[in-house]
C-alpha positions in Angstrom: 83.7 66.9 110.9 85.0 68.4 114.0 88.2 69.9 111.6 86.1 71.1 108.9 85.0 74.8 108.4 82.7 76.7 110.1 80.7 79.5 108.4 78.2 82.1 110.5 75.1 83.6 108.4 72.7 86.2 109.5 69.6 86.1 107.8 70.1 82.2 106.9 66.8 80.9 107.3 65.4 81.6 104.3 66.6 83.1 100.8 70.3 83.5 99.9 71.2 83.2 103.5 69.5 79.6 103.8 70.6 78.6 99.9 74.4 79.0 100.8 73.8 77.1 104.2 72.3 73.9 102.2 75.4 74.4 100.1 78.0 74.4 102.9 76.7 71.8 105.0 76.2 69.3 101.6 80.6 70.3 101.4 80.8 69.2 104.9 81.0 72.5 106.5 79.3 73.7 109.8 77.3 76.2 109.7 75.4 78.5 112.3 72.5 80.5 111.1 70.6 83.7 112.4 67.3 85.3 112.1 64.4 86.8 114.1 61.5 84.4 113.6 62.0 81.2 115.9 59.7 79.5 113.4 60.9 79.4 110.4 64.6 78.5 111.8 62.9 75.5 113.6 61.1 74.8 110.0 64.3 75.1 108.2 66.1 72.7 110.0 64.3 70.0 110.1 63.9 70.9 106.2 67.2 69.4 106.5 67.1 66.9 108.4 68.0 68.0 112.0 71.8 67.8 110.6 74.5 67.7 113.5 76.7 69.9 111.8 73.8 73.3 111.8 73.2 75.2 114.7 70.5 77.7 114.3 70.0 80.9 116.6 67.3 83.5 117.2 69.0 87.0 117.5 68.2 90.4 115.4 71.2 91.3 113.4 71.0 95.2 113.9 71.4 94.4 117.6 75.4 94.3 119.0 74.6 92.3 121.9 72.8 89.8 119.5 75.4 89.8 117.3 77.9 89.3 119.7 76.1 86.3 121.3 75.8 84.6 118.2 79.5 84.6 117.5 80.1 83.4 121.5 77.4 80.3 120.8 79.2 79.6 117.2 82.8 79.2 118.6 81.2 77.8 121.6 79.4 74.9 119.5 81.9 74.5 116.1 85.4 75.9 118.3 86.4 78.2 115.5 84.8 80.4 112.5 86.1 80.4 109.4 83.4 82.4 107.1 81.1 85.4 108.0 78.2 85.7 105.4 76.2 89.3 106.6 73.2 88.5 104.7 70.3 90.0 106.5 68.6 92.2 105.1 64.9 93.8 104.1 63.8 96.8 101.3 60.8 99.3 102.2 60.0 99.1 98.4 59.3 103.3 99.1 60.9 106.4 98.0 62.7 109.0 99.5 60.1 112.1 98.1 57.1 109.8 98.5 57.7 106.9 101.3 57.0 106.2 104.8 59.9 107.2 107.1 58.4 104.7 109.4 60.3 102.1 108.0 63.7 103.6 107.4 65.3 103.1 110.9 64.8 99.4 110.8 66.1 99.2 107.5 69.1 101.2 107.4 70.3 99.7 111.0 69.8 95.9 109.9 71.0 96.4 106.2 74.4 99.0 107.3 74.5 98.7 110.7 74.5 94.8 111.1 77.2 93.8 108.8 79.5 96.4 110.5 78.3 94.4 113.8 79.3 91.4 112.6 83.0 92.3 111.2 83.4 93.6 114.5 82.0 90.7 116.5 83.8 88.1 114.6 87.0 89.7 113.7 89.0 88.4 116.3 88.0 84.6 115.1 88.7 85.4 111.9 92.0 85.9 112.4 92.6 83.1 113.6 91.5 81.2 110.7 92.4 83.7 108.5 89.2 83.4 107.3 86.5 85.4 104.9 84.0 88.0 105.2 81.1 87.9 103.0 78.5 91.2 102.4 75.5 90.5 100.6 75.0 93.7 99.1 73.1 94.5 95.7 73.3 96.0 92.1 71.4 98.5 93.7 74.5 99.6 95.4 76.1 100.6 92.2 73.1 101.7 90.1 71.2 104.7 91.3 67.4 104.7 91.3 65.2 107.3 91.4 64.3 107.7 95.1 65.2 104.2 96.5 66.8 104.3 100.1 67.2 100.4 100.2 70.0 101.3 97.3 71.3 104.2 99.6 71.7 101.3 102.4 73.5 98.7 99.6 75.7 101.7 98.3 77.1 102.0 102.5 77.7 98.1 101.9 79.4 98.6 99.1 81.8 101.3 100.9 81.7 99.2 103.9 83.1 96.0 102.0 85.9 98.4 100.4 86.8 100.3 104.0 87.1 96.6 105.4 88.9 95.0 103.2 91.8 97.5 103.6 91.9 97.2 107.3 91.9 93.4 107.8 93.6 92.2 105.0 96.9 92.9 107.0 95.4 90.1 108.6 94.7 87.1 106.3 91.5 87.7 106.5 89.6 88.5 102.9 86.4 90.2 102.3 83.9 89.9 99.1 81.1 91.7 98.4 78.4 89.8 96.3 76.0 92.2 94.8 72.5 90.5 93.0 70.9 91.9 90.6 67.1 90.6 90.9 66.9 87.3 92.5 63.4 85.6 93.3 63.7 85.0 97.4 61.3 86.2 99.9 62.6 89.4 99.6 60.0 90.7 97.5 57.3 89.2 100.3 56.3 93.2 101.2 56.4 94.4 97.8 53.1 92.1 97.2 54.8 90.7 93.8 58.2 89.8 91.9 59.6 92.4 89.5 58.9 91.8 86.1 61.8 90.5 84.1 64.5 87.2 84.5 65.1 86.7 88.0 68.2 84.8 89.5 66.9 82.0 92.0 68.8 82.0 95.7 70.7 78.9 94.3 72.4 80.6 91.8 73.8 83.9 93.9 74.7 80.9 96.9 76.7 79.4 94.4 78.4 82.7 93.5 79.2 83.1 97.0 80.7 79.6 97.7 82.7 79.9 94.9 84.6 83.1 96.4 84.7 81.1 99.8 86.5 78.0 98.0 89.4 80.1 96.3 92.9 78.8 96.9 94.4 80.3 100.1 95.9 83.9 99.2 93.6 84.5 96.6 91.1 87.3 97.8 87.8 87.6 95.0 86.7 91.2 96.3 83.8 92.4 94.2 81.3 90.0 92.3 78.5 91.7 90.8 75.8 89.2 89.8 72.5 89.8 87.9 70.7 87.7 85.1 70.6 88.3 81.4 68.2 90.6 80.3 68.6 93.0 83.8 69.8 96.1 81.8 70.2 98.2 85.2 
């Protein structure tokens, strides 16, 4: 165990973030997660058992020190990082012409701003390792919708998995970008109700996601866009 990878995930207390967790700690992996409400971290580890090998940590992803800290207490716990997974993340579920600005801040500084914290954070680990960064980002970041400036936010993600990729793969160190199409998590919580239409369950896009982790070394999946049948968008 104390030779076996390490994997850091913001958001990982719920959703895809806390799907891919369950997966890498049942593959013997150590895994640190991140999220804002002390609460549900405390409920999703003993969810699991209390398991030696998960370290969980309350920290806001949009903020640098944060970020940074969480890295420090990963390496400081596991003694090296193998995976990034930038997973946090949260929609308005408003429009540009008819929503509340109110909102936009938080959401373009955790879902733009926070992966570009934790490349920078971690980067020196990583090379290390020669290990992966992952970017959760979203069909929505390759299909325009009318008005939607959570899509505006995935479409930086997709450029920021692109503009990454090119710098540190001098490196070793790969990048993928997994994009969902619609995926029942708790991401829908504010909208009050799940889209109509198949969905993808949190299992499914962690397995997506594990499955570019676990590639032979010098192979480098880049770009996995995910959605269920029947999602024509």
């Amino acid at each position: 165990m104390t030779d076996s990878s390490v994997a850091l995930i913001t958001g990982g207390g719920s959703g895809i973030g806390a799907a891919v967790a369950r997966r890498l700690l049942e593959a013997g992996q150590r895994v640190a997660v991140t999220g804002r409400g002390e609460a549900r971290l405390r409920a999703f580890r003993e969810e699991l058992g209390d398991p030696d090998g998960l370290l969980t940590l309350v920290g806001d992803a949009a903020d640098h020190t944060q970020v940074r800290s969480a890295v420090e207490a990963t390496l400081k716990e596991f003694g090296r990082l193998d995976t990034v997974v930038a997973n946090a993340g949260f929609a308005t579920h408003d429009s540009v012409a008819e929503g509340d600005p109110a909102g936009w801040s938080e959401m373009v500084l955790t879902n733009v701003l926070g992966p570009a914290l934790l490349i920078r954070a971690s980067i020196d680990a990583l090379k290390e390792t020669r290990g992966r960064i992952v970017l959760v980002g979203s069909v929505a970041g390759f299909v325009p919708t009318p008005g939607n400036i959570y899509g505006a936010t995935k479409w930086a993600v997709t450029g920021l998995a692109e503009n990454t990729r090119r710098e540190v793969t001098q490196w070793g160190v790969g990048v993928t970008l997994i994009a969902p199409g619609r995926v029942e998590t708790p991401f829908w919580d504010a909208h009050g109700s799940l889209p109509d239409g198949e969905l993808l369950t949190a299992d499914q896009i962690a397995d997506s996601i594990v499955w570019a982790m676990t590639q032979p070394a010098g192979v480098d999946v880049n770009t996995v866009v995910v959605r269920p049948l029947g999602q024509p968008n």
